[in-house]
N, C-alpha and C positions, 0 to 999 in steps of 0.2 A: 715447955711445949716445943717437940721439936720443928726447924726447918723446916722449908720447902724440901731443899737438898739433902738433911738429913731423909726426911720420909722415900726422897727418891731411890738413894742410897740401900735404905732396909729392904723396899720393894726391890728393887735392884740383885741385892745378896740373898734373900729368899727364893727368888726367880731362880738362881743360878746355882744354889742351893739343891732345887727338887731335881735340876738336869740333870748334874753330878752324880745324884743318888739314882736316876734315871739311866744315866749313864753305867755305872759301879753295878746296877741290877741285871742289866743285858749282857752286862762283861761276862759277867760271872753266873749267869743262869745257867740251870742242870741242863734246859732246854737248848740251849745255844749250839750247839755241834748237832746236825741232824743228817740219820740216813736218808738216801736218797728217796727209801720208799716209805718216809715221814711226812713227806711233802707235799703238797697240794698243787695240782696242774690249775696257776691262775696266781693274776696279779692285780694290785691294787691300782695299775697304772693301766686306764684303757683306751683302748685306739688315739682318741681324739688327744687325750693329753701326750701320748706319745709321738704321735706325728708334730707336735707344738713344739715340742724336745728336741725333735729329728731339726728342725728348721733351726734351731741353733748350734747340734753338732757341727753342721758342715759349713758352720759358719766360724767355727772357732780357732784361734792360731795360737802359736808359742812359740814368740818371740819373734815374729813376724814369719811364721810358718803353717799352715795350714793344717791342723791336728785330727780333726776328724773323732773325736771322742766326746762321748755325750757326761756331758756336766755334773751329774748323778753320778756316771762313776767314774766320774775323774777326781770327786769328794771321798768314793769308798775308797778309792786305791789308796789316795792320800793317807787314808786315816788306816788302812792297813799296811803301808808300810812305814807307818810311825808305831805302829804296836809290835811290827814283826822284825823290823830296820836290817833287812836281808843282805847278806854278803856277798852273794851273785842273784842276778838277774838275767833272765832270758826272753826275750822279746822274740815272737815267733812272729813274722808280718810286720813290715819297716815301715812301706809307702814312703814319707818323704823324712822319716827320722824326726817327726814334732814329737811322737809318745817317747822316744826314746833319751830323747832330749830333758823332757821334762822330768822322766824316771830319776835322770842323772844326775837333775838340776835339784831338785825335791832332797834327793841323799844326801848332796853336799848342803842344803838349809838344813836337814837333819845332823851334821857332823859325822855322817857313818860309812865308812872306808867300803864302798863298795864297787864293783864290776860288772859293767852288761853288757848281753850278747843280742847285736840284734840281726834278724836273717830275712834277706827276703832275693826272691828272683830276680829280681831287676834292681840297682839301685842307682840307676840315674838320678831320680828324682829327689834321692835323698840330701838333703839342707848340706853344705857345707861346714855347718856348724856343730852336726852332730858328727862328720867323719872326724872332724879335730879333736870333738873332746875324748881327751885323755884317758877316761874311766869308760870309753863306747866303745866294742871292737862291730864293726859294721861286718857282715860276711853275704855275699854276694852267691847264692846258693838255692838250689831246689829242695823244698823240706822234706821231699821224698827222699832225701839224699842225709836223713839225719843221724843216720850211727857214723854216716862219714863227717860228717859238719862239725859233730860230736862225738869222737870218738871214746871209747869205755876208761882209757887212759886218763884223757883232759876231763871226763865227768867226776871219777875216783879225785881229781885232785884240787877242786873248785870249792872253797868255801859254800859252811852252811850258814844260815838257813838261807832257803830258795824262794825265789816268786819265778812264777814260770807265768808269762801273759801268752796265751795262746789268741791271735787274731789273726791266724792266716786264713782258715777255713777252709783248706784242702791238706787233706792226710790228717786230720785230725785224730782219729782212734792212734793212728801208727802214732804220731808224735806222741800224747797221752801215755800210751804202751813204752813208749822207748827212756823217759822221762822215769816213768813209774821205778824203773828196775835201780834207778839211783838216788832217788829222793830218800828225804831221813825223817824223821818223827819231827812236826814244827814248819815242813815246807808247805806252799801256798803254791795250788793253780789258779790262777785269773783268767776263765775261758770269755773271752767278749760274743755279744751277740747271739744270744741263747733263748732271746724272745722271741717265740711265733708269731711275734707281731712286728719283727721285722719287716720291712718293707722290701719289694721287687722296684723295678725302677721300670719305667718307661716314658721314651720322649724327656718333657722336664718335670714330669711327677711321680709321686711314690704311686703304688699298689701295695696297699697293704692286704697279701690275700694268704699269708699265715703258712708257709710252708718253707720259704727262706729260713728261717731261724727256726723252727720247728726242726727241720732235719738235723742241724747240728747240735739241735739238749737231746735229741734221740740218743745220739753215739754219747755224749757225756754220761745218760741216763745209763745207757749201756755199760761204758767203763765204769761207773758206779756201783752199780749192781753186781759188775764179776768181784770188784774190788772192794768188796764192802765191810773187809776188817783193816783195810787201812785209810779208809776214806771220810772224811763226813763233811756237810755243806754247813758254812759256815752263816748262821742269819742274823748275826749283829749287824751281818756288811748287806748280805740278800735281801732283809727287812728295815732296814735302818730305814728307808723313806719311804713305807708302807710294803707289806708283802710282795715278795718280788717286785719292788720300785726300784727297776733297775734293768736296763738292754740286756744285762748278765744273768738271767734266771737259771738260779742253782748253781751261778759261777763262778763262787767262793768257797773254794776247797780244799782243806786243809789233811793234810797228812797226819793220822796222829799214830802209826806207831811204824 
């Protein structure tokens, strides 16, 4: 007769057993790469539990920095740049350098020789600790100003594959567009903040009244759409915690040719 601990054990490996095979099914499903006009306007994640989410975002740090990224997908990135383990990275929107930090800090737990680019108009605010690190180039720049930030030269000669985290939310189509013309077959957009159920702010409360984040999956939906033999949204990461469970709806995008 077996154990206590044996019986736990089999319970244990069967459990972790059905994930695997749960996991190994979504990898590899026909379904997994989907056009934009595949998809369904609508998420499993609604208001209430989303504002629940928001109250811990802005609560969150790294490494005693203030990070501002919501938890969900701070798990999908994780888990897609362990499947994609990119050789440059580009961080559109700095704020205080916590996300860029952690990009950096994730690659090197990963062992994968990589470099990132992070841009924002102001960078006062950003951490001392990401100007230092070594694999960070921090650029102090307006993203309207991005064929100059990035010139056709320095893009031509940048290791692949790409993760491009777009969280600026201004010049979005242009940035999207100027990215597009160098990316290769394998590269990943990370657009943040594509729920219509983002919040507006006022005073010290949210409003959640659904056009914040609505406007910017518009222009995604739109790049999508013109671009739709080299584009498809990826939903291992988009659905991984219920249909579009996740601040990024539709904003895992992978390049496939």
């Amino acid at each position: 007769m077996a154990t206590l601990k044996e019986q736990e054990k089999e319970v244990y490996d069967k459990t972790l057993n059905i994930f695997c095979k749960q996991t190994e099914s979504s990898l590899l499903s026909p379904t997994r790469y989907q056009k934009v006009s595949e998809r369904e306007f609508r998420s499993d994640h609604d208001v209430p539990c989303l504002a629940n989410l928001l109250k811990g975002k802005y609560m969150l740090v790294w490494r005693g920095i203030s990070m501002m990224k919501h938890s969900i997908d701070l798990i999908l990135s994780e888990q897609l740049l362990w499947y994609l383990k990119p050789r440059t990275i580009f961080e559109i929107g700095c704020y205080t350098g916590a996300s860029a930090l952690w990009l950096s800090d994730t690659m090197k737990k990963y062992e994968v020789e990589t470099h990132l680019y992070t841009v924002d108009l102001d960078i006062t605010n950003v951490s001392p600790l990401t100007k230092n690190d070594k694999n960070i180039t921090v650029i102090e720049d307006d993203v309207k100003n991005i064929s100059k930030i990035f010139p056709e030269e320095k893009m031509k000669s940048l290791a692949h594959p790409w993760y491009i985290s777009e969280d600026c939310h201004f010049y979005v189509m242009e940035t999207l567009e100027y990215f597009h013309k160098f990316m290769k077959e394998g590269d990943y957009f990370v657009i943040d903040d594509t729920s219509p159920d983002s919040p507006s702010f006022t005073d010290d409360s949210f409003i959640f009244d659904g056009k914040w984040g609505r406007a910017k999956l518009d222009i995604v939906h739109e790049f999508l759409k013109k671009h739709e033999d080299y584009y498809r949204i990826d939903s291992f990461y988009t659905d991984m915690f219920g249909y579009n469970g996740t601040i990024n709806w539709d904003g895992f995008i992978k390049r496939i040719k």
